[in-house]
N, C-alpha and C positions, 0 to 999 in steps of 0.2 A: 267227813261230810258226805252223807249222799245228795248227791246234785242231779235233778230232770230238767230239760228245758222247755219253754212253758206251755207244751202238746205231747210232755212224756207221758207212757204208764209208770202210775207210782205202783212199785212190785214190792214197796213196803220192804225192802231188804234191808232197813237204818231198825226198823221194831219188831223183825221177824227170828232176829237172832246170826241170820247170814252172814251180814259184816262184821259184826263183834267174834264170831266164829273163826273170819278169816283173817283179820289182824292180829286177834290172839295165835293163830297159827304161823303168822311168819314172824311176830314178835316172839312165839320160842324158839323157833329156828335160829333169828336174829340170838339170843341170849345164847345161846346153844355153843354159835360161833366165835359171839366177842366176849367171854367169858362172866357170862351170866349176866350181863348187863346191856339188854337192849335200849329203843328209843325211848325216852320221859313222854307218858300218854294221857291227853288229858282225862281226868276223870268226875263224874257228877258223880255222888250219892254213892260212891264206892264201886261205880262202875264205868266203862268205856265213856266218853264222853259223844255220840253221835250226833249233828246238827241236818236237818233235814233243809233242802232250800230248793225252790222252783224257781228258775230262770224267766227273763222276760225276753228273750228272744226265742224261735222255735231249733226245732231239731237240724231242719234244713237250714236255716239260716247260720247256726253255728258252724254247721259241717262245709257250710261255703269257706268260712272261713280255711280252708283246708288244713295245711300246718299249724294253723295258729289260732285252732279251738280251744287249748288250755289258754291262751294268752287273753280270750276270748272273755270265757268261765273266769278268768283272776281278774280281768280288769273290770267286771262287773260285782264281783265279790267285795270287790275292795270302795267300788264308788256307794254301796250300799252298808257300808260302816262295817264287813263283818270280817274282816281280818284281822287279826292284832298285828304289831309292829315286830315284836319278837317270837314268834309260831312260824311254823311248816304247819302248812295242811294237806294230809291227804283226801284226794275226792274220788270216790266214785261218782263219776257222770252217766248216767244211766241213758245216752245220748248215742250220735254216731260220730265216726271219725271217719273221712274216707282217707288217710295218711300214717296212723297208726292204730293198735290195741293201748298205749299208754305211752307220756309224755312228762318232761318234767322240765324245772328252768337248768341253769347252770352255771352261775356263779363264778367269778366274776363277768363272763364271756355273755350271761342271759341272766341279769335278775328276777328274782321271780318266789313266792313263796306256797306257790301250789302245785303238788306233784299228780297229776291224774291218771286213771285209768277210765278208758274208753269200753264200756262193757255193751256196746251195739257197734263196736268201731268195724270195721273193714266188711262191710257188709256183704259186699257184691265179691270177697272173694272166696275163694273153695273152703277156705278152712277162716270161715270167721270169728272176732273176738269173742263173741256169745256164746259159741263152742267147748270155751274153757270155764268149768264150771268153777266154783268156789270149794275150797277146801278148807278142814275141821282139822283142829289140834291131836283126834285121833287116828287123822290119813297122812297128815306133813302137807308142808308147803305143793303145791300146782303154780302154772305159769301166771293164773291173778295175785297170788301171793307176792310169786319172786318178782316180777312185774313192780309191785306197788312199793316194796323195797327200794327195789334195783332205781327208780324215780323221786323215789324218799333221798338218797346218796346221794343223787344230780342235785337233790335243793340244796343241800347243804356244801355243794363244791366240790364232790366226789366224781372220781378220778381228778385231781388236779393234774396240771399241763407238766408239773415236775414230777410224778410219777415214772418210776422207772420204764413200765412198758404202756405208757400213755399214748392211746391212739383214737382218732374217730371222736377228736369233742368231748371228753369226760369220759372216755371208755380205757379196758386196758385191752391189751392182745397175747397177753401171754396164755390161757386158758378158754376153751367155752363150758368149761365147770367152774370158771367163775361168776360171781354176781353182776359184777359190771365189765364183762367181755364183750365187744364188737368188732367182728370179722367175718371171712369168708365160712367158716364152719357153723353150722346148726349150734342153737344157742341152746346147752343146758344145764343151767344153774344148780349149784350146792354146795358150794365154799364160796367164802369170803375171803376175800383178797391172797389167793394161793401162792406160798413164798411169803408172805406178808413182806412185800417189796414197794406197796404200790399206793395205798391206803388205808391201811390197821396194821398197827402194830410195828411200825417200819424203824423207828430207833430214830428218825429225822426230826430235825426241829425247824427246818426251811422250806418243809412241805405238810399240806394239809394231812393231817392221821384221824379218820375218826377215833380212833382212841382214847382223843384227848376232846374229842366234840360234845359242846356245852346242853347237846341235846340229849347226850346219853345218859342213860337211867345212874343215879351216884355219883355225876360229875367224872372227871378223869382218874385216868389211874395212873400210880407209877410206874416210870422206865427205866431203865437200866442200859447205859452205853456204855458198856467193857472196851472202850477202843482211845489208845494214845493220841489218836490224832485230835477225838470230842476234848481233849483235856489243850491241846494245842492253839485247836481251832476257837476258845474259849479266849483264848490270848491274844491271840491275833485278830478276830473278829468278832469276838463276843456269841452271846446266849443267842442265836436267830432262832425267833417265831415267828409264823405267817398266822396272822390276824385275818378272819372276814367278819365282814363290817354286819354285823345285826341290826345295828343302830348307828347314828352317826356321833361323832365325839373322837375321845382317844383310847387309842387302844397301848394300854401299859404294861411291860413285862417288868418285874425284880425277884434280883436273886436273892435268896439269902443263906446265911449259915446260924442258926439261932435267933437273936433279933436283928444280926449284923448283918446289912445290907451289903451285897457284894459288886453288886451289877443293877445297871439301872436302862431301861432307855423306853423309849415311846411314841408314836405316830399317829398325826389324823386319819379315822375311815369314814368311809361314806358308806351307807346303807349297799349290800350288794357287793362292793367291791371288797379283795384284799389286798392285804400290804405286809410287806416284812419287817418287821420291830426287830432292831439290835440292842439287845442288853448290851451295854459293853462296862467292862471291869474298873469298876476306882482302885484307887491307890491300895485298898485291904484285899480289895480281890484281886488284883494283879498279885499281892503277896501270898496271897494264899495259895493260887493256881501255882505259882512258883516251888513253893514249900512240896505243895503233893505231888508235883512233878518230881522234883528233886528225888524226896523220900521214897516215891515210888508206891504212893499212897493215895486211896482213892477220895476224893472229896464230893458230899452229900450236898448238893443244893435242893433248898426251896423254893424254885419257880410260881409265882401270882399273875396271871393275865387277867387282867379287868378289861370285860371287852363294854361298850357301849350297848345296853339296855340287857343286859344280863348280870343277874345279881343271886348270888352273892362272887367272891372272886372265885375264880377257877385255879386250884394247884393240881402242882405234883412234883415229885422227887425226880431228880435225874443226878444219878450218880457217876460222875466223871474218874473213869482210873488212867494211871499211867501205863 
């Protein structure tokens, strides 16, 4: 969405090519990183899907708002019908921030389904947000890009609080060449989640992975946990998935092997929040877990989380060895 409030200049950047320019540029970045498969983008007519929309509050009146001019922007998006239930949106607000250059919610700690960037934000300081121009698929990603990313991952729960080096509210600290780094060092971005310790890729079924996020482009993909303890901890505690609530209902995990149900379990979510769903093993999967421990032999499960208002189910393989 490009978003003005209702005394902005329209600079026409949703029909000029600009922002379709600079999303296509951190959506290759993004593909680049999570193995060709970035975010699912809406699309009209076989192109980017842009919505244009003028606020009814003005520029100053927003920016009074101080911190909480995205919160501002989504509570009026949403009283006027145009959010869907199941979507992230990103906005350019072509507006001021006097608090930030961009902003996002974060799940379950701040619900929220609008990620924004402030492209008049920090006006009154040396190096303001208008400073940072946009960037083309044939320069790479610039700070509007990594920025709108980097607030895209807050919608969707990124960094979770179980993250290995989770600090700062949805940030990690192990790197400032990572995407979602917050600390004392100058911030600059160009890997995603370095170590993949923290959020992609991490081999965890008790913490958020976008890996396995119902936003990304082909659904998830398979994992592979080579380690004796995943075939233990199966036994003892079962399949754990964390669940965030898209929609409210239940959020269901099963295992299978074939058509054979191995592992079953299930939990209410609320829109915004997560929860941890235990599969835990019936009498075939208890046997079964047993057998390939024994033998020393890996077993293939097929994991289904049906989360509430996303369809169709979401799989993937996870392969348990001894």
């Amino acid at each position: 969405m490009y978003v003005l409030p209702a005394d902005g200049v329209d600079r026409r950047l949703d029909t000029d090519g600009t922002l379709a320019n600079s999303v296509a540029t951190w959506q290759g970045w993004l593909r680049g990183q999570a193995g060709s498969r970035g975010l699912t983008l809406d699309t009209a007519h076989g192109a980017l899907d842009l919505s244009f929309v003028r606020l009814r509050k003005t520029d100053a009146e927003l920016a009074a708002a101080g911190p909480y001019v995205r919160d501002r922007i989504e509570d009026e998006l949403r009283a006027r019908g145009l959010l869907a239930a199941t979507k992230i949106y990103a906005v350019y607000y072509d507006g001021r921030s006097n608090d930030a250059c961009a902003s996002g919610p974060w799940p379950p700690v701040l619900a929220g389904q609008v990620a924004a960037v402030y492209l008049n934000g920090l006006p009154d300081t040396a190096f303001p947000c208008r400073a940072n121009p946009f960037s083309s698929p044939s320069v790479g990603p610039g700070y509007l890009e990594f920025s709108m990313v980097h607030e895209l991952l807050h919608a969707l729960g990124f960094a979770a609080r179980c993250a290995r080096h989770h600090t700062r509210g949805g940030h990690v600290s192990d790197s400032p060449e990572d995407l979602m780094y917050a600390g004392d060092e100058p911030w600059r971005p160009s890997l995603l989640d370095i170590g993949h310790d923290d959020y992609f890729g991490t081999g965890r079924t008790d913490c958020l992975d976008f890996a396995f996020s119902p936003f990304r482009e082909g659904g998830p993909a398979p994992i592979s946990m080579p380690m004796r303890e995943h075939l233990l901890n199966a036994l003892r505690r079962g399949i754990r998935v964390r669940c965030l609530g898209i929609g409210a209902g239940r959020c269901r995990v099963r295992a299978t092997r074939g058509s054979t149900t191995l592992a079953y379990g299930s939990r209410r979510v609320t829109v915004g929040r997560s929860v941890l769903v235990v599969a835990r093993p019936n009498d075939r999967g208890r046997t079964a877990l047993r057998r390939a421990l024994r033998r020393r032999r890996p077993i293939v499960l097929r994991v289904a989380v049906a989360l509430p208002g996303v369809q169709p189910l979401l799989r993937r393989e996870i392969a348990l060895r001894p």
